[in-house]
Backbone as CSV, one residue per row, in Angstrom:
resi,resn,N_x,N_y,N_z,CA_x,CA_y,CA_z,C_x,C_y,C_z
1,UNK,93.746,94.239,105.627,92.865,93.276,106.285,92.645,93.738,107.721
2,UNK,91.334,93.638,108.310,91.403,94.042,109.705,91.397,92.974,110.317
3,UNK,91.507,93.224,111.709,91.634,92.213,112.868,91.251,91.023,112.846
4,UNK,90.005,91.251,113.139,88.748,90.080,112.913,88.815,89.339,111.601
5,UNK,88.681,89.298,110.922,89.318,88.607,109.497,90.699,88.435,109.635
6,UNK,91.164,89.012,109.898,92.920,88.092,110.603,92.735,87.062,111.436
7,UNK,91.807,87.199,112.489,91.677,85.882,113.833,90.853,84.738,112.634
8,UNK,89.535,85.335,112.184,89.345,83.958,111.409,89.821,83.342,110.729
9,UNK,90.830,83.674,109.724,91.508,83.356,108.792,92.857,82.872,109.756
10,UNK,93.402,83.053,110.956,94.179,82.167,111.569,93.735,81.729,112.599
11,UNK,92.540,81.525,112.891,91.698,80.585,113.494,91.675,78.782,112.512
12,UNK,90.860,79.470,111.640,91.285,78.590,110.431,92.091,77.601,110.222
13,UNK,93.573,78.718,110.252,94.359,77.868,109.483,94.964,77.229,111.044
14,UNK,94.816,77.676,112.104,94.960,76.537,113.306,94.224,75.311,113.273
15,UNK,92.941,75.341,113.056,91.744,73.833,113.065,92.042,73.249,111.747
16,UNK,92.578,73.963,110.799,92.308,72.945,109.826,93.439,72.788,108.524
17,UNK,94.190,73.604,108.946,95.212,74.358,108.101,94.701,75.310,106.685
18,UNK,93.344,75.376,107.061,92.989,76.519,105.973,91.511,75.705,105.127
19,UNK,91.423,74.420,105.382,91.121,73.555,104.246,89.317,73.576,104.542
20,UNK,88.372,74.237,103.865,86.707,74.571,103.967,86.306,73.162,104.148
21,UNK,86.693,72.175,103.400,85.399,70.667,103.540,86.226,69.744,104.494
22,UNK,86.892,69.879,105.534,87.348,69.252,106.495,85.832,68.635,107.177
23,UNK,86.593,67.222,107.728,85.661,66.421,108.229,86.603,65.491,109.350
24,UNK,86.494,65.842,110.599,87.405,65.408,111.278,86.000,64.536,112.534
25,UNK,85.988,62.805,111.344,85.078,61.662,112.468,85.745,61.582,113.822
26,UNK,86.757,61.793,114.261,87.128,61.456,115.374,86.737,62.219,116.698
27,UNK,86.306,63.912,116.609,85.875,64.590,117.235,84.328,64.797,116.081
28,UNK,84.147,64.255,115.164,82.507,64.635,114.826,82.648,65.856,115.008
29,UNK,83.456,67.060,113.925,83.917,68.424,113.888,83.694,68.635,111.837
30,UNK,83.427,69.754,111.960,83.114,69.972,110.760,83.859,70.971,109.943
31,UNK,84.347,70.946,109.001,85.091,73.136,108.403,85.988,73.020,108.489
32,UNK,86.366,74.126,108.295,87.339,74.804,108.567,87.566,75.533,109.895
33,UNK,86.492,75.423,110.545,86.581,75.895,111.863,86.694,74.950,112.980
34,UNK,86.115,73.501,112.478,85.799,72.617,113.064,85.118,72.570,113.958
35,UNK,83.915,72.953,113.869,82.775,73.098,114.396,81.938,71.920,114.663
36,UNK,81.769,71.680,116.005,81.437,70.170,116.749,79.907,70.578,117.468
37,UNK,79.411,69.720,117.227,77.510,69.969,117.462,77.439,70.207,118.844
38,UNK,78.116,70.018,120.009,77.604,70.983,121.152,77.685,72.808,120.776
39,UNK,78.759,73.412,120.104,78.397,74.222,119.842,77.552,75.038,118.834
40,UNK,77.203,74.085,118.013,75.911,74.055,117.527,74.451,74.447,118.357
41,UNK,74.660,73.236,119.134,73.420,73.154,119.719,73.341,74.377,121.125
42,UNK,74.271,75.269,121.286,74.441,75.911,122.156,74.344,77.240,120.993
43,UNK,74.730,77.575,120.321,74.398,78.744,118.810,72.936,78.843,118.943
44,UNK,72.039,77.237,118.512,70.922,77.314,118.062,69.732,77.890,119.376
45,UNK,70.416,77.325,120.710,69.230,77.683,121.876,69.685,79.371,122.217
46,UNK,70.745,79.910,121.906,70.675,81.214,122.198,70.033,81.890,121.634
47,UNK,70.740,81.544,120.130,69.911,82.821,119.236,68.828,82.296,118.298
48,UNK,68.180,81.145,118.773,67.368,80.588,118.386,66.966,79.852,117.219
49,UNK,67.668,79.383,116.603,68.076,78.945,115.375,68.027,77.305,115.468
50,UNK,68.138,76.908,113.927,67.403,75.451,114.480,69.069,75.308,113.320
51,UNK,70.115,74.952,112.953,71.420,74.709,112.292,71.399,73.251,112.520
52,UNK,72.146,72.786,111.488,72.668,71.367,111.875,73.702,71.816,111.549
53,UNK,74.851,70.170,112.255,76.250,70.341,112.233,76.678,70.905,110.641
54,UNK,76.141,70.089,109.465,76.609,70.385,108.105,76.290,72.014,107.455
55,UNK,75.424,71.880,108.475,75.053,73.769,107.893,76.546,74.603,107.696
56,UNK,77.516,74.010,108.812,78.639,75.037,109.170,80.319,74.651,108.307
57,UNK,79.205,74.029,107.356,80.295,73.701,105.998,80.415,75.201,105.147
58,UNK,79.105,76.123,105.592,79.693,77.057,104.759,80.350,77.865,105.414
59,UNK,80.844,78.684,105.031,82.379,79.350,105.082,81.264,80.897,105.704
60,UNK,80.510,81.317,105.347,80.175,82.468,105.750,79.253,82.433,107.198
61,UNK,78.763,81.161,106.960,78.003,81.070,108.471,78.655,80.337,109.648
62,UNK,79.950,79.742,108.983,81.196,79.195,110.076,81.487,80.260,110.586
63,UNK,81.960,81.384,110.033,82.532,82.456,110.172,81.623,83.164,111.405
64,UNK,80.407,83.784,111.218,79.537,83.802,111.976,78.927,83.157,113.503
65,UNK,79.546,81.498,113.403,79.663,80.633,114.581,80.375,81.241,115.306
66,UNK,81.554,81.587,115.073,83.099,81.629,116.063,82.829,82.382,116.717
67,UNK,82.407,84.083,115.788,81.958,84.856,116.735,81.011,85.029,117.465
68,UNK,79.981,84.553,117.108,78.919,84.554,117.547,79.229,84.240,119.235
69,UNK,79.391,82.772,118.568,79.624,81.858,119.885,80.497,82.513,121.215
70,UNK,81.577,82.713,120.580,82.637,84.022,121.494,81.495,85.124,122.193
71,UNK,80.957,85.794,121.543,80.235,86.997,122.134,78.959,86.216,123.124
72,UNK,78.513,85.200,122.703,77.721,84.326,123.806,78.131,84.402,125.093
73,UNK,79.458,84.237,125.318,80.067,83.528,126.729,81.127,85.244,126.752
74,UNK,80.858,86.062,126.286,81.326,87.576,126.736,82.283,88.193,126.018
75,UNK,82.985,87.321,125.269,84.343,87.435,124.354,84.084,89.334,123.343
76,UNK,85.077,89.578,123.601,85.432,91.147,123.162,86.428,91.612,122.145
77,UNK,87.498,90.515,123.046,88.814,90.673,122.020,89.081,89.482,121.218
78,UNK,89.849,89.378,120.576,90.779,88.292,119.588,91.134,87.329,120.601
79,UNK,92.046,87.422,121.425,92.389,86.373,122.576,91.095,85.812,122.998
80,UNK,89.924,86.624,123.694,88.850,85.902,124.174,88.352,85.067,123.183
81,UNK,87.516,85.472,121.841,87.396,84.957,120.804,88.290,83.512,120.678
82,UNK,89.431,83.504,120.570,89.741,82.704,120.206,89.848,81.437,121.494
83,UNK,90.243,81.698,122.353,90.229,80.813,123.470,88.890,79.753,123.821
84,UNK,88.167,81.299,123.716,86.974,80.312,124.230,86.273,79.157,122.964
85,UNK,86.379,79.735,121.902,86.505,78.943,120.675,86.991,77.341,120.713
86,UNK,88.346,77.692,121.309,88.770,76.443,121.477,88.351,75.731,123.090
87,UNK,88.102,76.387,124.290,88.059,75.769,125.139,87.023,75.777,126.086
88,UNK,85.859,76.596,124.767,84.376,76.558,125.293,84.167,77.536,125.971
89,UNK,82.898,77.761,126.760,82.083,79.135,127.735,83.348,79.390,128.592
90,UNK,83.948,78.157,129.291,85.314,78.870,130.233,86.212,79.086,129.775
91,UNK,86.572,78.278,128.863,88.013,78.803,127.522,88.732,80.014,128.136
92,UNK,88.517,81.266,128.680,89.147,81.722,129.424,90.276,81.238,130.949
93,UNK,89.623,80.467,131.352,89.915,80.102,132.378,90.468,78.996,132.304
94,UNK,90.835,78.745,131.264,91.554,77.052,131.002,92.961,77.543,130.893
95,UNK,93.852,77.378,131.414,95.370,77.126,130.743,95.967,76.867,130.236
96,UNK,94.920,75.654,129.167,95.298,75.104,128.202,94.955,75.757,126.235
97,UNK,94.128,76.814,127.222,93.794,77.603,126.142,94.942,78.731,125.492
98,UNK,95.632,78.601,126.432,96.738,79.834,126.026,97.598,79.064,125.636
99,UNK,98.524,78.280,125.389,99.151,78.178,123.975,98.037,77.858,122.681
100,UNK,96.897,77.976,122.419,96.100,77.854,121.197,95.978,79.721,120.827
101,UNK,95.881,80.258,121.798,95.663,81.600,121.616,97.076,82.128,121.007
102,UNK,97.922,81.582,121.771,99.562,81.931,121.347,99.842,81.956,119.496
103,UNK,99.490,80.209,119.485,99.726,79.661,117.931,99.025,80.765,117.050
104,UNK,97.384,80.754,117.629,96.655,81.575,116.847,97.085,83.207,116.447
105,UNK,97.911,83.639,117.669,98.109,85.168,117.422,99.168,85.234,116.438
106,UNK,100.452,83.807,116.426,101.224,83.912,115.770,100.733,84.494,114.157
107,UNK,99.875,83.402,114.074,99.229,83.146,112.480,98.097,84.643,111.968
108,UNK,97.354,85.299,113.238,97.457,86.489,112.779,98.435,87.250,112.410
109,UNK,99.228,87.776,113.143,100.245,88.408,113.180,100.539,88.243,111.078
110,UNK,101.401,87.003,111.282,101.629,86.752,109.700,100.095,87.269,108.305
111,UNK,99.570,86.817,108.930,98.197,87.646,107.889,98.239,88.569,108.069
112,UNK,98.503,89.813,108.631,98.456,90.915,108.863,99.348,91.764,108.125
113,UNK,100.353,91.110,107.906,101.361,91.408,107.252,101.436,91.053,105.920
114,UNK,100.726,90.515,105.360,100.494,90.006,103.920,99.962,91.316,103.248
């Protein structure tokens, strides 16, 4: 398995514990990625795309969000990727992003090794 399919797949299983038709009303988050309509609506004005939140029920164009979205706001590596994922365009710069990056590297790490 390479990298990148390691971060999504323990991206994943951080937001949702793995589970594709997650529906989390309390943040209005969708997936397995849990994908919440500002970043939607920030996907759709970049790369121009018109998505709704339910679009990102599928598994191949969730997949596609994370990074996408990551490479939007500059993301390169796995850590960036994942941070900003969780803590938005500055997600870098949050402090609170690094234990999510932590959990997350753990859970690569273990896929990697499978």
């Amino acid at each position: 398995m390479n990298t990148i399919l390691a971060l999504l797949v323990a991206i994943s299983l951080q937001e949702s514990g793995g589970g594709v038709n997650r529906w989390n009303p309390k943040e209005r988050a969708v997936g397995e990625y849990q994908i919440r309509q500002l970043a939607v609506d920030d996907l759709n004005r970049h790369y121009g795309k018109d998505y709704k939140l339910e679009d990102f029920e599928n598994r191949a164009l969730a997949r596609w969000a994370v990074l996408h979205y990551g490479k939007m706001y500059g993301a390169e590596t796995p850590e960036e990727i994942s941070r900003i994922w969780n803590g938005g365009p500055r997600g870098m710069k949050k402090r609170s992003t690094i234990k999510y990056w932590n959990e997350v590297q753990e859970k690569m790490e273990t896929v990697l090794k499978q």
